[in-house]
N, C-alpha and C positions, 0 to 999 in steps of 0.2 A: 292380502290384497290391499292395493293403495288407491286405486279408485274406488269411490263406497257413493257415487250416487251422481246421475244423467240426467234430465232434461229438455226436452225442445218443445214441449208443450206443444206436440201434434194431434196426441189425442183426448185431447176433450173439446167437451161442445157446449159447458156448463159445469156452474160449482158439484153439482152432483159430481159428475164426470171426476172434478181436480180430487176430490175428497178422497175417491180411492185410490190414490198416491200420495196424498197428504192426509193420513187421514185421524191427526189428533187436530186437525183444524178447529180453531175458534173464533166465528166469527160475526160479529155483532147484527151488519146488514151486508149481504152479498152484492156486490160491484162488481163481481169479474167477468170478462171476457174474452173471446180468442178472437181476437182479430188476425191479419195477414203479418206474419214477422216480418225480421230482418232483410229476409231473404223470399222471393218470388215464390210462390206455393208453399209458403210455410206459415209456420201458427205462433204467436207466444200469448204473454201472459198478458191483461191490461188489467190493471186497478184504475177505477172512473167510476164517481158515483153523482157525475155528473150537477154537480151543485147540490148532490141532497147529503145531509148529515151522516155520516157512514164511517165507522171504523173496523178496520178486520187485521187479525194477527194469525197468517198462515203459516202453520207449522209445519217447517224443515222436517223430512222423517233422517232424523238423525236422533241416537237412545245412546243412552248408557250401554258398554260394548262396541258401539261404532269404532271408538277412537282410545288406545292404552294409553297410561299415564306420559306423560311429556311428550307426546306424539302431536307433532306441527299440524293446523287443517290448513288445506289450501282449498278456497272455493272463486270461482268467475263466475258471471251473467253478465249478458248485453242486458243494457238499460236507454230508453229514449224518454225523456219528459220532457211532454207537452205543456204541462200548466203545472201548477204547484200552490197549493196554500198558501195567504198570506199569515197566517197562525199557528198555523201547525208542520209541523216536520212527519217525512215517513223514515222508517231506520229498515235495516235486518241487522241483525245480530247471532253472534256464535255463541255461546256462553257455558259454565260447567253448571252442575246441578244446584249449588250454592247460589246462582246467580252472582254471584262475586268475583268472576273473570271472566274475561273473554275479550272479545272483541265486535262493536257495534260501529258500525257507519249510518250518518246520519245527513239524510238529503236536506239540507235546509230547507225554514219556511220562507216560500217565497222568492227564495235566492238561488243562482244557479253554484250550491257551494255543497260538498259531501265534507262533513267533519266527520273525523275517525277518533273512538274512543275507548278506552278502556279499563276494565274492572265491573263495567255494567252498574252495580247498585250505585258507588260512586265514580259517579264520571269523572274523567280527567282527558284532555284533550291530548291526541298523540299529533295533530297534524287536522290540517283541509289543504281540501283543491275546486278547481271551477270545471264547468264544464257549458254548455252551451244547450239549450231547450232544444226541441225536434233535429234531437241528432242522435243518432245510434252511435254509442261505446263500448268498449268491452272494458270491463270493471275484475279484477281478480285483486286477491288478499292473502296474503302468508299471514298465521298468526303461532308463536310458541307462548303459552301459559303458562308464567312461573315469576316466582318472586326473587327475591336479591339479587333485582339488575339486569337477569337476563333472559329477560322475555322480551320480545317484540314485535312488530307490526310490520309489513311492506305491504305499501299498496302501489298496483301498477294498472295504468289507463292508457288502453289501447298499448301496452306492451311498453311502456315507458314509464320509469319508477317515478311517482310522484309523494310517496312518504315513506319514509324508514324511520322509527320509531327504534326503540331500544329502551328497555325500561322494564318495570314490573308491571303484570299484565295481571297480576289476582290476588286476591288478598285475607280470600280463606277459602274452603272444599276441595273439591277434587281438581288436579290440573290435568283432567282432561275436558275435552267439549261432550258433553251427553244435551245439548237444549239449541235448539235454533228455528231461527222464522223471520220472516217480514211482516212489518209490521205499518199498514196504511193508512194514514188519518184523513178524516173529516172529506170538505168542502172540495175545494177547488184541484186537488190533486189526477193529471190522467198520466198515468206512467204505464210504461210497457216494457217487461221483462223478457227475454226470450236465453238459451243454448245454456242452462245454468249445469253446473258439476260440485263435485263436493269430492275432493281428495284428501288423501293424510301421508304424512312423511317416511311412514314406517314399509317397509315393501321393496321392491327392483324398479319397478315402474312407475311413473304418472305419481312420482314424489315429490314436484317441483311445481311451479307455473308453467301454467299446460300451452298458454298463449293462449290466443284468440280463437275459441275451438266454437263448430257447428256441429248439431247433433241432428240426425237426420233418424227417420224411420221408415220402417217396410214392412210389410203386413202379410200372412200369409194368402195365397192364390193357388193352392192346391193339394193336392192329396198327399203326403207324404208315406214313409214305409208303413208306420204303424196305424193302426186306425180301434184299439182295444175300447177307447173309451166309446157310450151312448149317447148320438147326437139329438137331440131334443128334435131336431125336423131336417130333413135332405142330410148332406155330404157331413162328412166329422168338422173339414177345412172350412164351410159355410155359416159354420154358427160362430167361427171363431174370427173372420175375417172382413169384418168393417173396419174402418179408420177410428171411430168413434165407439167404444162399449155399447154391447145393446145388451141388456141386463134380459130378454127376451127369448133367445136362443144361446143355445152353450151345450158344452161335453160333459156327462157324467161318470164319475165310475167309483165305485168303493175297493175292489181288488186291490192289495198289491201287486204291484209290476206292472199295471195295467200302464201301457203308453198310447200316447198320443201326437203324431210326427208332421210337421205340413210344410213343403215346398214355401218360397218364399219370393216377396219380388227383387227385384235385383236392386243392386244399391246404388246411388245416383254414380254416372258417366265422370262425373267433373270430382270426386271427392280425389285426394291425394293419398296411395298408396303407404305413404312412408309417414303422414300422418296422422294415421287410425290408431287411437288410443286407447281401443275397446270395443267391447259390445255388449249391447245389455239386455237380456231377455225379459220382459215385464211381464207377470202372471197374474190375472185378474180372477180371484176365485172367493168362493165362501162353501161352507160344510152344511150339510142338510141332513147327514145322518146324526142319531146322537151321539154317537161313540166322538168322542175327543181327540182321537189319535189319529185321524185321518190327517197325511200331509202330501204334500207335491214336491217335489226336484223339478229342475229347469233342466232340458236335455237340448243336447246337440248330437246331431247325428252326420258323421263325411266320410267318406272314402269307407262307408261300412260297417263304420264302427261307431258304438252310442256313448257319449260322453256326460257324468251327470253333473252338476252343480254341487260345488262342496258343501253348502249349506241346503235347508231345507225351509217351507214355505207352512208353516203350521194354522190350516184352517177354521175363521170364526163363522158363526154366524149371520154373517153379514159379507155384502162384497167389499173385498179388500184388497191391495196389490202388493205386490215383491219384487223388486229388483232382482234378476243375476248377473252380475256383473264378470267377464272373460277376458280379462286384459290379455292376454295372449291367445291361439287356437292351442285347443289342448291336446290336439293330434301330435303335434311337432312342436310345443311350446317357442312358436316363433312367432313375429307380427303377423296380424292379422291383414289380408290384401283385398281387393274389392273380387279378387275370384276364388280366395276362398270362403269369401262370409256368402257368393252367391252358390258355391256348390254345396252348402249346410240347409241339411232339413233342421227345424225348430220346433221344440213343443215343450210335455212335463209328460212326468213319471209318477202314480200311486205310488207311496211310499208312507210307513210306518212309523 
């Protein structure tokens, strides 16, 4: 799979909320907020700590295994800044477990300038570019990890290459990416993130820059085929069906096989059939039995037939999330269209 991680920060309402999809987050004093994105009814990210002393380094769920040895990451996010420190700079960065490569961009303090770097411990300037305060862009970065010569950097804004780098990109550890995050300083900074992905080279699909992509979401709105799991109060689809996590009501079940399936809203009018580059099912759970081996599967269910997620979702004690990610329907392994992702019930699967 070459997509390994989505984005639109529709659902949260609080850092509580982000934690359970970021959630080795470390963060000094919490700033964040969801204001209205990009785009009319949507949410992204804001870092604003409004004048008061604040720094936070939100960690990418990107690990060791995400990405094989010499395997390219390619990631985008819109970005808008408002204000900006005159002291300090905010970065994100991709990096290997060494902290000794990768690739870091760097929003200047003060200045409307993103410098690109890399090797991480020691910087070395690949390239800047400007960009203009209260203005949404779409930001995307090719990076290959590797030394004698042939590693490098492209960066493309709003779909127009503004640095090609070529050069050594590391300088000891592993050349692949296992560490990433943003990383927001101090005072005067209010930026606002939104549509973020995380791809890799290796795969058929979504190996490349993806372009200027939206991420949109749908929530379920009704009963699907399955209903095995225990709903805490009313309908199985009820507890599971806010925009926003309510850590309050939810489905329970220890069985295997036990499923859980819920009809879903339809996906917005205006998206372009030719290009859907995925879908992602997010499972928000934690384990309450003490047995260890309790896990979930991401299911899809169409035309009758139940389809499971190749990987598995292995439950802690605390609330936590998973991606599944479906670059193709795996009915027909063909693109994905706005009327098949609305004829698909969604849910998960007990599993061992």
């Amino acid at each position: 799979m070459t997509l390994k991680f989505a984005d639109g920060f529709e659902g949260y309402n609080d850092f509580d909320d982000l934690i359970k999809a970021y959630p080795s987050s470390i963060v000094t004093t919490d700033y964040f907020s969801f204001p209205t994105g990009r785009r009319a009814g949507t949410k992204c990210l804001n870092w604003n700590p409004g004048g008061a002393y604040a720094t936070s380094d939100l960690k990418i769920p990107i690990k060791t295994g995400s990405f094989v040895s010499g395997e390219e990451i390619i990631f985008g996010f819109s970005f808008k800044v408002n204000s900006a420190d005159g002291s300090y700079s905010s970065e994100v960065q991709f990096i290997n477990s060494s902290t000794r490569g990768g690739v870091k961009l760097r929003f200047s303090n003060g200045g409307e300038m993103i410098q690109v770097y890399y090797g991480h411990i020691s910087f070395y300037g690949a390239g800047s570019f400007n960009y203009e305060r209260d203005t949404w862009y779409y930001l995307e970065v090719k990076c290959k990890m590797a030394t004698a010569g042939v590693g490098y950097i492209i960066v493309h804004l709003n779909e127009q290459e503004v640095v090609n780098y070529v050069g050594d990109t590391m300088y000891s550890g592993d050349d692949f990416f296992s560490q990433a995050s943003f990383h927001f300083e101090r005072y005067g900074w209010n930026m606002l993130i939104d549509d973020f992905y995380i791809a890799g080279s290796e795969g058929a699909y979504n190996n490349d820059f993806l372009g200027d992509v939206r991420i949109d979401a749908i929530n379920p709105n009704g009963a699907g085929n399955y209903t095995d799991l225990t709903p805490s109060a009313g309908a199985n689809y009820e507890c599971v069906d806010e925009v926003i996590v309510d850590e309050s009501d939810y489905v329970e079940g220890i069985d295997v096989g036990d499923i859980d399936s819920y009809s879903y809203a339809d996906v917005p009018t205006d998206i372009d059939d030719t290009d859907i580059k995925g879908i992602c099912i997010r499972n928000i759970a934690q384990r309450t039995a003490p047995a260890d081996n309790i896990k979930i599967d991401a299911l899809i269910r169409t035309g009758s037939t139940d389809y499971n997620s190749a990987s598995e979702m292995s439950l802690l004690d605390y609330w936590t999330g998973k991606d599944f990610i479906f670059e193709k329907d795996p009915s027909d392994s063909g693109d994905w269209t706005q009327a098949k992702i609305n004829a698909c019930e969604f849910g998960m699967e007990v599993s061992a």
